[in-house]
C-alpha beads as a LAMMPS data file, in Angstrom:
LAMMPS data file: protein, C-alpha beads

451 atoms
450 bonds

1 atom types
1 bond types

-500.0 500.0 xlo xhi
-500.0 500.0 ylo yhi
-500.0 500.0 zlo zhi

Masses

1 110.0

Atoms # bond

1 1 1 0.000 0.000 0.000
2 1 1 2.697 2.471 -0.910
3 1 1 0.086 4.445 -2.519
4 1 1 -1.511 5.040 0.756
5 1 1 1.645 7.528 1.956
6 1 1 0.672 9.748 -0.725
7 1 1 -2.711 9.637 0.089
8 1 1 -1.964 10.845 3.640
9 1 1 0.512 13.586 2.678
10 1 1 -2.004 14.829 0.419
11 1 1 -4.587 15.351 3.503
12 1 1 -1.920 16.919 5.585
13 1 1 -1.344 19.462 2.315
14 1 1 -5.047 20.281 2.258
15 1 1 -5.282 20.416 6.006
16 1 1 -2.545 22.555 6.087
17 1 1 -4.047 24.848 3.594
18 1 1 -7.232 25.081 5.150
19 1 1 -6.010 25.908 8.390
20 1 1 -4.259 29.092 7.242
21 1 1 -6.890 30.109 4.983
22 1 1 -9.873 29.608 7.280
23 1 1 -7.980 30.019 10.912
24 1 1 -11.278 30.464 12.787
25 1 1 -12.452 26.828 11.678
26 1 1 -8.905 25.225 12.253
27 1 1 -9.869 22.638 14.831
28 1 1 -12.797 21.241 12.003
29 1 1 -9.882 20.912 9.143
30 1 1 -7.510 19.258 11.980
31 1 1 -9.965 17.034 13.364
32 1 1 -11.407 15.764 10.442
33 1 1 -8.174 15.125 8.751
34 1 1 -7.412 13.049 11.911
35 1 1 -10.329 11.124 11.855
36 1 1 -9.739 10.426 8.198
37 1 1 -5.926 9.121 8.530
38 1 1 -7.343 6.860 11.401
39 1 1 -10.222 5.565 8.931
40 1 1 -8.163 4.311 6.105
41 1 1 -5.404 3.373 9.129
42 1 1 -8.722 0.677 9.767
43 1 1 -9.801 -0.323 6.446
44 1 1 -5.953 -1.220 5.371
45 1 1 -4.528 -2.367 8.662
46 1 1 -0.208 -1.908 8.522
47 1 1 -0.726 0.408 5.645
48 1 1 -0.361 3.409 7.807
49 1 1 0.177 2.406 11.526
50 1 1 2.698 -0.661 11.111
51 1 1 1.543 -3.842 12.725
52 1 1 3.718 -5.156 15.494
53 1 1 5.199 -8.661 15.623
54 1 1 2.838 -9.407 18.674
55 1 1 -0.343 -8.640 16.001
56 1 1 1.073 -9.888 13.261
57 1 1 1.955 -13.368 15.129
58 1 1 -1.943 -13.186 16.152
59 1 1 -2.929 -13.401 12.337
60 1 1 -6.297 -13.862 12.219
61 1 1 -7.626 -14.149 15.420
62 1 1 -6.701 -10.614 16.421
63 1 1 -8.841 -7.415 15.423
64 1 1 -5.890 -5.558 13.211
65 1 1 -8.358 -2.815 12.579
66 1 1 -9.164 -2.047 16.246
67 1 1 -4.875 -2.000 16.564
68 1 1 -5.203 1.398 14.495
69 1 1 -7.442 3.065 16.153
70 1 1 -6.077 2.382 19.984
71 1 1 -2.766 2.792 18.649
72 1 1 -4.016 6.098 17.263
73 1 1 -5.939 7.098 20.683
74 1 1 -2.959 5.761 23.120
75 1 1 0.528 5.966 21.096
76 1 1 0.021 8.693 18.201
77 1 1 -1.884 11.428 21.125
78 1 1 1.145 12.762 23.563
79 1 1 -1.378 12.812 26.280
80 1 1 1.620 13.936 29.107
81 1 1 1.902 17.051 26.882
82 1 1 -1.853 17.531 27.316
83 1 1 -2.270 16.952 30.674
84 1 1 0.392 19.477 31.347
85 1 1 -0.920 22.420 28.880
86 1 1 -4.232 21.879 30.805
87 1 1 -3.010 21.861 34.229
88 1 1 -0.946 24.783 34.049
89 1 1 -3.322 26.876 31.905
90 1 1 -5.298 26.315 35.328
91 1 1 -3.118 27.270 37.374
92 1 1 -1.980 30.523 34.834
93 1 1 -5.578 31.743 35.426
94 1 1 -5.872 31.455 39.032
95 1 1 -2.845 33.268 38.696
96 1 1 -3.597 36.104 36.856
97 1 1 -7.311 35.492 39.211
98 1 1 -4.644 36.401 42.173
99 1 1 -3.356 39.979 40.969
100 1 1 0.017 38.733 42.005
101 1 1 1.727 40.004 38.631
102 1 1 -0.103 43.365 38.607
103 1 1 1.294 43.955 42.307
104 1 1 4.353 42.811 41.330
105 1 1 4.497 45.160 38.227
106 1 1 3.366 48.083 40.071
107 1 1 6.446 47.187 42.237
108 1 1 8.519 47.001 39.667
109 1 1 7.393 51.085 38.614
110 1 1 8.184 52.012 42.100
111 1 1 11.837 51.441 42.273
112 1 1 13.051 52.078 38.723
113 1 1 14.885 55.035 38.307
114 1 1 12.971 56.303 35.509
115 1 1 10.548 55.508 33.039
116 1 1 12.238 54.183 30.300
117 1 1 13.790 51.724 33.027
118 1 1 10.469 50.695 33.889
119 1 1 8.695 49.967 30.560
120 1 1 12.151 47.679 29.771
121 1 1 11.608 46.368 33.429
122 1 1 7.587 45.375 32.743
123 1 1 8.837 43.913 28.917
124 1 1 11.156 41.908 31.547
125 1 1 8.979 40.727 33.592
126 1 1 6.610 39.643 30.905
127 1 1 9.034 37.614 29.329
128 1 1 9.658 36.055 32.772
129 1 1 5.698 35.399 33.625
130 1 1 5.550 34.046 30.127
131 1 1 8.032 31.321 30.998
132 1 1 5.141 29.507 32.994
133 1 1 1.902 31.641 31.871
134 1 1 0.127 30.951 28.180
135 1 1 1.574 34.136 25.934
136 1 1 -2.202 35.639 25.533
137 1 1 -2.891 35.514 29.431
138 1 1 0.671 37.042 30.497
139 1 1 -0.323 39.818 27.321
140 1 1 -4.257 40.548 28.751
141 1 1 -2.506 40.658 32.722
142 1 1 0.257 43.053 31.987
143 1 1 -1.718 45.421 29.311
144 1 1 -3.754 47.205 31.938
145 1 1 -0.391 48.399 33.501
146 1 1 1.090 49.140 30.187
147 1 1 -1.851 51.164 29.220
148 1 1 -1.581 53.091 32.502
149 1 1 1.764 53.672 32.879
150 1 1 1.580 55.290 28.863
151 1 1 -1.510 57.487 29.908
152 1 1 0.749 58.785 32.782
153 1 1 3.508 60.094 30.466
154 1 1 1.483 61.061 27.782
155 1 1 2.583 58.724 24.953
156 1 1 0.918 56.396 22.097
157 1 1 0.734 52.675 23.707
158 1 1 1.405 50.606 20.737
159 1 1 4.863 50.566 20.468
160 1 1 4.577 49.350 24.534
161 1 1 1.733 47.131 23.597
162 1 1 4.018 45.189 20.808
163 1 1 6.605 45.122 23.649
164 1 1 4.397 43.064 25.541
165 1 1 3.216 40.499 22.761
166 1 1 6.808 40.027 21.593
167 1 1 8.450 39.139 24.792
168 1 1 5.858 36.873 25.812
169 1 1 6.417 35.041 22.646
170 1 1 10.111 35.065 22.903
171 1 1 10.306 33.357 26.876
172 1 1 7.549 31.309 26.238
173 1 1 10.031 28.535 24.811
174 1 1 11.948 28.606 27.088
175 1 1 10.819 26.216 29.444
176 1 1 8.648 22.540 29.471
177 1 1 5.402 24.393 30.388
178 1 1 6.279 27.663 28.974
179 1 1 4.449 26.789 25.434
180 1 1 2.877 24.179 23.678
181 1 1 5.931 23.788 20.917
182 1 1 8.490 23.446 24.219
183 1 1 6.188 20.425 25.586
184 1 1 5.834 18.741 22.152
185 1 1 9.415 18.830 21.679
186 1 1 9.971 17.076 25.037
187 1 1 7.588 14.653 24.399
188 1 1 9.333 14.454 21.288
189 1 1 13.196 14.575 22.125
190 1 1 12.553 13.103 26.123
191 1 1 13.192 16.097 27.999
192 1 1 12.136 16.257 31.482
193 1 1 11.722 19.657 33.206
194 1 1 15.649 20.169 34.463
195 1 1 16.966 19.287 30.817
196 1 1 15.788 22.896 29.643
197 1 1 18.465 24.160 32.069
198 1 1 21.369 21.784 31.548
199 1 1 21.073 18.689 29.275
200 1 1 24.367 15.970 29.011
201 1 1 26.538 18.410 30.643
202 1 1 25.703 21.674 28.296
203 1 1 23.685 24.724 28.889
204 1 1 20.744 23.866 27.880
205 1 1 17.453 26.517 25.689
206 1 1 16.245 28.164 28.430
207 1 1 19.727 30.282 28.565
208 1 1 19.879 30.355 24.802
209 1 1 16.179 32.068 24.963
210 1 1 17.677 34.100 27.417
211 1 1 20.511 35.819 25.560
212 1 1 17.490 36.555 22.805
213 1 1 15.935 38.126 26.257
214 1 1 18.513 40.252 26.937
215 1 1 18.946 41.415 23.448
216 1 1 15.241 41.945 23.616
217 1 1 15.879 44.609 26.449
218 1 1 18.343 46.477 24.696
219 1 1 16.599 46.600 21.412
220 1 1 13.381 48.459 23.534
221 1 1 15.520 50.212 25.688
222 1 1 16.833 53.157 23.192
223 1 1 13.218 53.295 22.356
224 1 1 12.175 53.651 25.751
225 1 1 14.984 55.879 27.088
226 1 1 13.755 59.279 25.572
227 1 1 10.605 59.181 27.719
228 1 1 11.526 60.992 30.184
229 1 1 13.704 60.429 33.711
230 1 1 10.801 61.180 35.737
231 1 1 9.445 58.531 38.096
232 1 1 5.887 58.279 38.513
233 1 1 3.302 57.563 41.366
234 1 1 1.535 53.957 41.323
235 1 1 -1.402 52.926 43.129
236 1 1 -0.276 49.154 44.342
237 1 1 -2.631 46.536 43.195
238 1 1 -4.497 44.822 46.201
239 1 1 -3.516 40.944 46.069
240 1 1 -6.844 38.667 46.341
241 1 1 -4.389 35.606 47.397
242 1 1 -0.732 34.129 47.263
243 1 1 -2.087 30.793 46.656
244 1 1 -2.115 30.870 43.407
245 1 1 1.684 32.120 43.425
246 1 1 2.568 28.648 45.887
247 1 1 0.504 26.545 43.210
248 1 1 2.618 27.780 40.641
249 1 1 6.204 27.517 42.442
250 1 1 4.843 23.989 43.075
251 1 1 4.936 23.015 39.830
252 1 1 8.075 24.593 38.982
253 1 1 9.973 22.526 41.899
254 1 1 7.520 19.463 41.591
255 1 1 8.615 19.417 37.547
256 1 1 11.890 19.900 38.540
257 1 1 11.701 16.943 40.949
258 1 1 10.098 14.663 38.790
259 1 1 12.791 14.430 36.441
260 1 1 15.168 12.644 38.880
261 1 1 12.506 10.159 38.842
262 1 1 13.154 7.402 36.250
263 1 1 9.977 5.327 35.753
264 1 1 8.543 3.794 32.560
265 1 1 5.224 5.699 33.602
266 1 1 5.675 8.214 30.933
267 1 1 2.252 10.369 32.313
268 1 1 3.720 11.084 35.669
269 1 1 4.745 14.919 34.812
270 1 1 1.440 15.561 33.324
271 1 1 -0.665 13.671 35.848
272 1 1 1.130 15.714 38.706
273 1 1 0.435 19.307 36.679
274 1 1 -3.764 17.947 36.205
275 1 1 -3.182 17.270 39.662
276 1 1 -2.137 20.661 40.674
277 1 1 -4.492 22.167 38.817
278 1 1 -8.062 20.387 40.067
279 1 1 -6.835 21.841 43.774
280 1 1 -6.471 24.742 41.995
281 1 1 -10.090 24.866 40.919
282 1 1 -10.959 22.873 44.578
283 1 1 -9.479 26.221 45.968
284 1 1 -11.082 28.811 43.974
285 1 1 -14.087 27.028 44.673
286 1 1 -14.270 26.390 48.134
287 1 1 -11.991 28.871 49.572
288 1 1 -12.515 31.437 47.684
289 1 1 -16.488 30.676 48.095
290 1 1 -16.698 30.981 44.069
291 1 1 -20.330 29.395 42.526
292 1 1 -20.144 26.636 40.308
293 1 1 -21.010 28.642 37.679
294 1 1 -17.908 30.971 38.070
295 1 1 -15.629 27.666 38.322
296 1 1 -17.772 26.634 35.090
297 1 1 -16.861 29.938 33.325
298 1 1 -12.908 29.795 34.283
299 1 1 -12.554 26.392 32.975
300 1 1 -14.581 27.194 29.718
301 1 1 -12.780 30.074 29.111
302 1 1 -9.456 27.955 28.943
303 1 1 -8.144 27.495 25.624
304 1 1 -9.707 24.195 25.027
305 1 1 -9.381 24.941 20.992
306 1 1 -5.205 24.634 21.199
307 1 1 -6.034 21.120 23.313
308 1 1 -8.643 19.833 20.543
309 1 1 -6.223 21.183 17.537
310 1 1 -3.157 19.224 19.151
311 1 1 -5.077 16.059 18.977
312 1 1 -6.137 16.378 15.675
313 1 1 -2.024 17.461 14.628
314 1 1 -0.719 14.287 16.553
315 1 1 -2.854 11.975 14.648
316 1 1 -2.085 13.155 11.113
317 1 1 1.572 14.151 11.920
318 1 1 2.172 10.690 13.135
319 1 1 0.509 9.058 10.349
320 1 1 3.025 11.013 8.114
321 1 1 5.872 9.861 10.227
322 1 1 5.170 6.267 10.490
323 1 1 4.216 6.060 6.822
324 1 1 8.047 6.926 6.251
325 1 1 7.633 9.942 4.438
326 1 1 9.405 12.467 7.128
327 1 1 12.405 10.568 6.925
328 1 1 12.192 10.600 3.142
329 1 1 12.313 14.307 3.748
330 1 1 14.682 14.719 6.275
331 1 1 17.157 12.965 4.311
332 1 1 16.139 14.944 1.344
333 1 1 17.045 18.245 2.908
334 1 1 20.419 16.445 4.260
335 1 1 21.478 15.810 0.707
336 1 1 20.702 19.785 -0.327
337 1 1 22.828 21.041 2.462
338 1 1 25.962 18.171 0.712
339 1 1 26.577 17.871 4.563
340 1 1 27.228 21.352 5.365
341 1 1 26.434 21.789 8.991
342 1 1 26.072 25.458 8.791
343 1 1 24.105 25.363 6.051
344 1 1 21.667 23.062 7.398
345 1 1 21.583 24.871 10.357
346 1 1 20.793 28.464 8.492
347 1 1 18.472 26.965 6.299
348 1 1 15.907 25.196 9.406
349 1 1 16.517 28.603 11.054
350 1 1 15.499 30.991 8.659
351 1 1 12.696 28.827 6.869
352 1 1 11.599 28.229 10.624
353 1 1 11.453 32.647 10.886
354 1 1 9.187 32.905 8.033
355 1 1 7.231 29.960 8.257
356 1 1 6.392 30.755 11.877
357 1 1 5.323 34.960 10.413
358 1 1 2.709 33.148 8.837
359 1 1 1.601 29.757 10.171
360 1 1 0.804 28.413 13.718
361 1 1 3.595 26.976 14.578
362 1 1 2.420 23.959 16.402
363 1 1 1.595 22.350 13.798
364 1 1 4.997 23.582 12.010
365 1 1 6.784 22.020 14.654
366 1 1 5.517 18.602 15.144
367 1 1 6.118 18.086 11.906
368 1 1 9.564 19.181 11.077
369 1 1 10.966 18.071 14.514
370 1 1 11.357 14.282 13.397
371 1 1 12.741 15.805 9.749
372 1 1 15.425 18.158 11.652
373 1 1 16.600 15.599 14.137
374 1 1 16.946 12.960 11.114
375 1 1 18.283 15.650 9.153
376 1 1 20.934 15.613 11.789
377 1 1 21.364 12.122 12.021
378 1 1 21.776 11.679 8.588
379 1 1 24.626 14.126 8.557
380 1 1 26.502 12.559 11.987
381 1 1 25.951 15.413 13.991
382 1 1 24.198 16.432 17.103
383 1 1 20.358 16.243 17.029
384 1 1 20.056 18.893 19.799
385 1 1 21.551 21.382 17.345
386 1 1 18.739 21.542 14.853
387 1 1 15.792 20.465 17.097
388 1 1 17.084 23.741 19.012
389 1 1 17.661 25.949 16.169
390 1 1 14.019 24.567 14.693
391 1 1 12.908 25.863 17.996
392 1 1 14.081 29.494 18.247
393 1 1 13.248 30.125 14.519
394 1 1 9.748 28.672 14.853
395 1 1 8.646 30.580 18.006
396 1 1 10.481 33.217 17.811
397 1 1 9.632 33.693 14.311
398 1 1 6.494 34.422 15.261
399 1 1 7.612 37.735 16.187
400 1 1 7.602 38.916 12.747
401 1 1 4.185 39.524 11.562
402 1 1 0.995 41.146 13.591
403 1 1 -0.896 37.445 13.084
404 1 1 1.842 35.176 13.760
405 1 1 1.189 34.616 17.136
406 1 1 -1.692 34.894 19.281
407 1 1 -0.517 37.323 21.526
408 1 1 0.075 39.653 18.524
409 1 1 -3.448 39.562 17.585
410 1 1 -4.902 40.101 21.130
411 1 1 -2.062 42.924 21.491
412 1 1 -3.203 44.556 18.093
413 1 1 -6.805 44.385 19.208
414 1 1 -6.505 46.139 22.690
415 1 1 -4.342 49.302 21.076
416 1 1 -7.469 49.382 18.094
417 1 1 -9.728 49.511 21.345
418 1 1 -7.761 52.143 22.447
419 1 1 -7.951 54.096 19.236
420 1 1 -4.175 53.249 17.829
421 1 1 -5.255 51.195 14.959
422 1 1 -1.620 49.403 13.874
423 1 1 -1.097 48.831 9.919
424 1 1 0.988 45.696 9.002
425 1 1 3.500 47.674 7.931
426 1 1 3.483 49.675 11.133
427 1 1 4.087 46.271 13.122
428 1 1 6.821 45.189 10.699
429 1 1 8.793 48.020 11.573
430 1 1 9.253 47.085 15.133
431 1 1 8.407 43.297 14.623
432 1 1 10.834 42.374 12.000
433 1 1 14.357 44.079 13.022
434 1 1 13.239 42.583 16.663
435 1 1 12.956 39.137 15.219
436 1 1 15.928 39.088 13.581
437 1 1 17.906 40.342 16.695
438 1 1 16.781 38.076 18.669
439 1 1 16.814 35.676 16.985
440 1 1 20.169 35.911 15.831
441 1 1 21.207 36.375 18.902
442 1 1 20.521 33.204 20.499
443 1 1 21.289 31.188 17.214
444 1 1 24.829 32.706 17.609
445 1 1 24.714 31.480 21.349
446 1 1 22.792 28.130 20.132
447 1 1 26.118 27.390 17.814
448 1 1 28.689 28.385 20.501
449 1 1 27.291 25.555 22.437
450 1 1 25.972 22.705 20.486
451 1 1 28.225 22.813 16.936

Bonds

1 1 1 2
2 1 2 3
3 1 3 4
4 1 4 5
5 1 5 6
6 1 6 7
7 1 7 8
8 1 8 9
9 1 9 10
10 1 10 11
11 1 11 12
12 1 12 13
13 1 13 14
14 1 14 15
15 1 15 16
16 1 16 17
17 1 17 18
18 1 18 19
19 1 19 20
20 1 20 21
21 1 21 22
22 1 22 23
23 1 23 24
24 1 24 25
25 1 25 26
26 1 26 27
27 1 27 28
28 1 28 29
29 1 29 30
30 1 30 31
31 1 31 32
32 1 32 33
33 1 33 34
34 1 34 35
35 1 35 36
36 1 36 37
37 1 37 38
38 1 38 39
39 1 39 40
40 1 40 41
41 1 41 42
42 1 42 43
43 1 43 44
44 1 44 45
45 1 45 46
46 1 46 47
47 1 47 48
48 1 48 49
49 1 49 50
50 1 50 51
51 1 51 52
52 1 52 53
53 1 53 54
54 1 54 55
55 1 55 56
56 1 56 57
57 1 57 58
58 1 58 59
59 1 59 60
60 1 60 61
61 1 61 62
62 1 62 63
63 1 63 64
64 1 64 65
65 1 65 66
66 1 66 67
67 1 67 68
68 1 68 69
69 1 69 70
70 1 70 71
71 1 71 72
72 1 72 73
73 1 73 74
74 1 74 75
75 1 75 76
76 1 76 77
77 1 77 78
78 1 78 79
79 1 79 80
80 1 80 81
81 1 81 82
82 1 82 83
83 1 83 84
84 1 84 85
85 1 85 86
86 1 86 87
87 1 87 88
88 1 88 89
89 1 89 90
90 1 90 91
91 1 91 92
92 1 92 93
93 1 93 94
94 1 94 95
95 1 95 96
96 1 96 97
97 1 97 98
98 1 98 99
99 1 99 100
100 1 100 101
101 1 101 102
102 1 102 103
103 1 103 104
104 1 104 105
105 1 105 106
106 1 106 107
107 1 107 108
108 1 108 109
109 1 109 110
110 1 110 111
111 1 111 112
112 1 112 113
113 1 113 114
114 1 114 115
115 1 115 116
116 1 116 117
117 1 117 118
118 1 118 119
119 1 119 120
120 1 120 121
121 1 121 122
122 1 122 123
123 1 123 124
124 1 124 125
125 1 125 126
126 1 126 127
127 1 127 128
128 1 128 129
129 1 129 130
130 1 130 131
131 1 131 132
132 1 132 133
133 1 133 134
134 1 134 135
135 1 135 136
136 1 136 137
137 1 137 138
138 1 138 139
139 1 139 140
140 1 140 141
141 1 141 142
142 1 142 143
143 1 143 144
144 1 144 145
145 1 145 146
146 1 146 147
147 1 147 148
148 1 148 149
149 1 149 150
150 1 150 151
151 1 151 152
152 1 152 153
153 1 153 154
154 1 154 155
155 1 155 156
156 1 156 157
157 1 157 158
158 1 158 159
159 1 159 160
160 1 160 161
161 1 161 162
162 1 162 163
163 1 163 164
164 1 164 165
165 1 165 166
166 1 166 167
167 1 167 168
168 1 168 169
169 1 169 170
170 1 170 171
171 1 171 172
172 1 172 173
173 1 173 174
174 1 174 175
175 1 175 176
176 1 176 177
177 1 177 178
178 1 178 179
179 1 179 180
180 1 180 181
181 1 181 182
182 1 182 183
183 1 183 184
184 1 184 185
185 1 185 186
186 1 186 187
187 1 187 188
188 1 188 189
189 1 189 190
190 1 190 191
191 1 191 192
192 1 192 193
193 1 193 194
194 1 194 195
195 1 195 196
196 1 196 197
197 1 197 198
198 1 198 199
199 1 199 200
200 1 200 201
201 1 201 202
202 1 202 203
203 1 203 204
204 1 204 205
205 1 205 206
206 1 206 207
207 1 207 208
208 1 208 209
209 1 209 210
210 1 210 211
211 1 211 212
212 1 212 213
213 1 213 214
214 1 214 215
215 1 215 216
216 1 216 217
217 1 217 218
218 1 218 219
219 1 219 220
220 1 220 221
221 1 221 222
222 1 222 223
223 1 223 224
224 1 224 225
225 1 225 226
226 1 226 227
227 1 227 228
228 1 228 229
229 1 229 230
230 1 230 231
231 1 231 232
232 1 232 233
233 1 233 234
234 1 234 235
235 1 235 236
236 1 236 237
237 1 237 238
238 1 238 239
239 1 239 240
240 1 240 241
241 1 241 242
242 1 242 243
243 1 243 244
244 1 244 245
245 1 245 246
246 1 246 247
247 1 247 248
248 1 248 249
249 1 249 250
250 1 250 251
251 1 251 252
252 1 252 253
253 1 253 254
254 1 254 255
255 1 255 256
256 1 256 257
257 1 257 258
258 1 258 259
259 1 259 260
260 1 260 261
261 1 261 262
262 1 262 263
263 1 263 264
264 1 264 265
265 1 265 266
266 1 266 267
267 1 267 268
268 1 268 269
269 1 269 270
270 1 270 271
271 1 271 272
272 1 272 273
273 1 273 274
274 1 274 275
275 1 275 276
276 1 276 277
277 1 277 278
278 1 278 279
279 1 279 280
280 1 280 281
281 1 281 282
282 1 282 283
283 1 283 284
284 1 284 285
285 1 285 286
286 1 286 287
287 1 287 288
288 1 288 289
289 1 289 290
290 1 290 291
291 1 291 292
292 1 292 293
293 1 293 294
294 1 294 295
295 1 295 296
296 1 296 297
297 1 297 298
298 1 298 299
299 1 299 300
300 1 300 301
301 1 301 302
302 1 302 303
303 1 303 304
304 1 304 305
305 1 305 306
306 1 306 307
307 1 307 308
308 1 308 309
309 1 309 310
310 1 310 311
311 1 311 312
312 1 312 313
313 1 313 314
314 1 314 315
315 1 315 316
316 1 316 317
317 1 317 318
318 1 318 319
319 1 319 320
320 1 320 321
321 1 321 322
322 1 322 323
323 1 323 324
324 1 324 325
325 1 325 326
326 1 326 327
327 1 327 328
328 1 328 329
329 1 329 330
330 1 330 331
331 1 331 332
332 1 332 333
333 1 333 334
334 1 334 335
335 1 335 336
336 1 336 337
337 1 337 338
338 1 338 339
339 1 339 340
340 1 340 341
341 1 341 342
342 1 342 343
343 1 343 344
344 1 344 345
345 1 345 346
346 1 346 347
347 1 347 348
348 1 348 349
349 1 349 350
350 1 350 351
351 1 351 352
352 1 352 353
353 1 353 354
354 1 354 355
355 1 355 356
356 1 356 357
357 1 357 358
358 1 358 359
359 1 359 360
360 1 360 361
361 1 361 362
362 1 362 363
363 1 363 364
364 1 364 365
365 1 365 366
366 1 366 367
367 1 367 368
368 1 368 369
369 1 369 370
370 1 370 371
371 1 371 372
372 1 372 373
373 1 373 374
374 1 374 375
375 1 375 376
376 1 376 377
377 1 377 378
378 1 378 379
379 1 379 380
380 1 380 381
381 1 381 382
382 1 382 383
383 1 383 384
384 1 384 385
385 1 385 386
386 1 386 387
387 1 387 388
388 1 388 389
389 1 389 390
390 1 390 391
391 1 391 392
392 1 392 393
393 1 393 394
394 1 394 395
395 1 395 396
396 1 396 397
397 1 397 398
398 1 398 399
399 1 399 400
400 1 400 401
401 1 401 402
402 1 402 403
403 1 403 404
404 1 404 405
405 1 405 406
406 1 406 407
407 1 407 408
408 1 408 409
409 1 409 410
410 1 410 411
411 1 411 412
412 1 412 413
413 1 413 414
414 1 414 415
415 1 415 416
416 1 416 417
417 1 417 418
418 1 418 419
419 1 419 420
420 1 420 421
421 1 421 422
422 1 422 423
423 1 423 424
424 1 424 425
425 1 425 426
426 1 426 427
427 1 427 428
428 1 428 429
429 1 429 430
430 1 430 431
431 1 431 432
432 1 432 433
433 1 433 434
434 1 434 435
435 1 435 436
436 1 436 437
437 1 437 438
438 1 438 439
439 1 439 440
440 1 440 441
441 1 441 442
442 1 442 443
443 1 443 444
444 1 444 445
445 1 445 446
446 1 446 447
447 1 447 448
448 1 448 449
449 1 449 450
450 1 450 451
């Protein structure tokens, strides 16, 4: 059934397609598609989902068809990754719920020097919340105070307001529950939690983010700098609770913990993040004497579309992979680069950076991460090397355009609320040259330690 390989690539094409074209009805082209590769995965059992010896020794007398579809539910669907995106995407809104990071920002106005130190201080801190808090929820918590603080000096929010979008994006890779793409490659490359920091000995992406941070800070700084050396006055947000804060520091440690475990229970991470997140919602509803209808509305309100789209990207991207054809690819683009390593690298990097202006990168990445770590394989070199550089050109790509993130979109929509309508153009002026720093940045610190 070698036919059938073609058949699935050409679903993922049209999927693909669809999803940019129509983004609002992503999670029908995504699920459908899935649905579709499991399907044919039934009526032509070991055309798509290979049979294992255990099966095939069974012949007969065992279902093949029903193989596909648990394989499907239980092997293809990274179900640690979801159970961590859902757990801390709790624990993010409780939170933000808390007005810890609003107290903590007006904190942060209150003993900088000056202005201009403070706006680069609250683009900081943002990146920093948006190591553990979804990009969109660290961008709707830290607006109010940018919008304040740029009423106080008299000056047009947008340029503050991009600030905030971009450096959420940036840090959000940075760690396993910063972003989707950073849990998907664990699951992928068998990161725990403490491998982000320091993995076989080597510093690890969370300080190669970091040095894109940095550069991040300088970049806004000289635009920040000319408003003024004036401090101003802050009213300090009242904090509801620091529970949400402990929950939070919990996970970090308990994350951090859990990867000195080694157990073949490959759920434990996520379990423990659901985990921390029901006592979460326990809390807010019990403590916090919230109705069932409020707990209803924070847990609807979660974003339940990235969980359903995942799912749906899992099943088609691993149909793709087990039909052979990333590997086809992967050792495609190793034969273009005539095993240049540099090369390679440049050319997942930059296609990464444009690819990521455009597209959702989620889907972006679970594809190409089995082509760039094959790609890598197939050349003798270290995997980590294009995984990571597939990494920081993918989600920091997403820098580059007003729609290429999420956070982008929500940021563009509060300054039009605010009557600063942004042009594309007007975003590309800030957005691109802050890509490319950034970006280039860590790559140059990416190659200094893993070439």
């Amino acid at each position: 059934m070698e036919q059938l390989k073609w058949v699935i690539l050409a679903i993922a094409v049209i999927m693909y397609a669809l999803v940019i074209a129509f983004q609002g009805k992503k999670v029908w082209f995504t699920s459908f598609a899935a649905l579709l590769v499991v399907v044919l995965a039934m009526i032509f059992p070991g055309s798509i989902f290979p049979l294992p010896e255990d099966v095939l020794a069974k012949d007969g007398n065992f279902p093949s068809h029903i193989y596909a579809f648990t394989h499907a539910l239980v092997d293809i669907i990274n179900w640690n990754v979801l159970l961590i995106y859902l757990g801390s995407m709790i624990i993010a809104a409780l939170f933000i719920y808390s007005k810890v990071p609003a107290r903590i920002a007006d904190s942060i106005v209150e003993h900088s020097k000056n202005t201009g130190l403070a706006m680069v201080a609250i683009l900081a801190m943002t990146g920093i919340i948006s190591i553990f808090v979804e990009n969109v929820a660290t961008v709707l918590v830290m607006a109010p105070i940018a919008l304040a603080l740029c009423k106080k000096i008299k000056i047009n929010p947008t340029l503050f307001m991009i600030g905030l979008a971009v450096m959420s994006n940036l840090e959000g890779t940075a760690t396993l529950v910063g972003d989707p793409p950073s849990m998907i490659f664990a699951g992928y490359a068998g990161y725990n939690f403490n491998d982000f920091f320091v993995h076989n000995g080597t510093l690890s992406i969370f300080f190669i983010i970091q040095s894109g941070l940095l550069a991040g800070c300088i970049f806004f700084y000289f635009f920040f700098a000319k408003n003024g050396k004036n401090k101003i006055e802050v009213e300090k947000e009242p904090v509801i609770s620091w529970f949400p804060l402990v929950l939070l520091l919990t996970m970090i440690f308990g994350l951090a913990a859990v990867s000195f475990i080694h157990t073949s229970f490959e759920y434990m991470s996520g379990l423990f993040v659901f985990a921390l997140g029901v006592i979460g919602l326990l809390w807010y509803k019990l403590l916090q004497k919230k109705s069932t209808s409020d707990c209803a509305t924070l847990v609807k309100e979660l974003d339940w579309e990235t969980i359903f789209f995942l799912i749906g990207i899992f099943v088609v991207i691993g149909g793709i992979r087990e039909t052979g054809l990333l590997s086809d690819f992967a050792s495609f683009l190793a034969g273009i680069t005539g095993g240049s390593k540099i090369l390679g690298f440049v050319i997942i990097l930059l296609v990464s950076i444009i690819i990521s202006g455009f597209v959702d990168n989620v889907p972006y990445i679970i594809a190409m991460l089995p082509v760039a770590d094959g790609m890598a394989k197939a050349m003798g070199i270290n995997g980590e090397l294009y995984m990571f550089a597939l990494l920081v050109g993918s989600c920091l790509g997403g820098n580059l355009t007003p729609f290429g993130a999420s956070a982008n979109v929500v940021a563009m929509g509060i300054v039009k609320k605010e009557g600063y309508p942004m042009k594309f153009s007007g975003w590309l002026k800030i957005g691109a040259p802050f890509t490319f720093i950034t970006t280039g940045v860590a790559a140059l610190v990416l190659w200094l330690f893993w070439a």
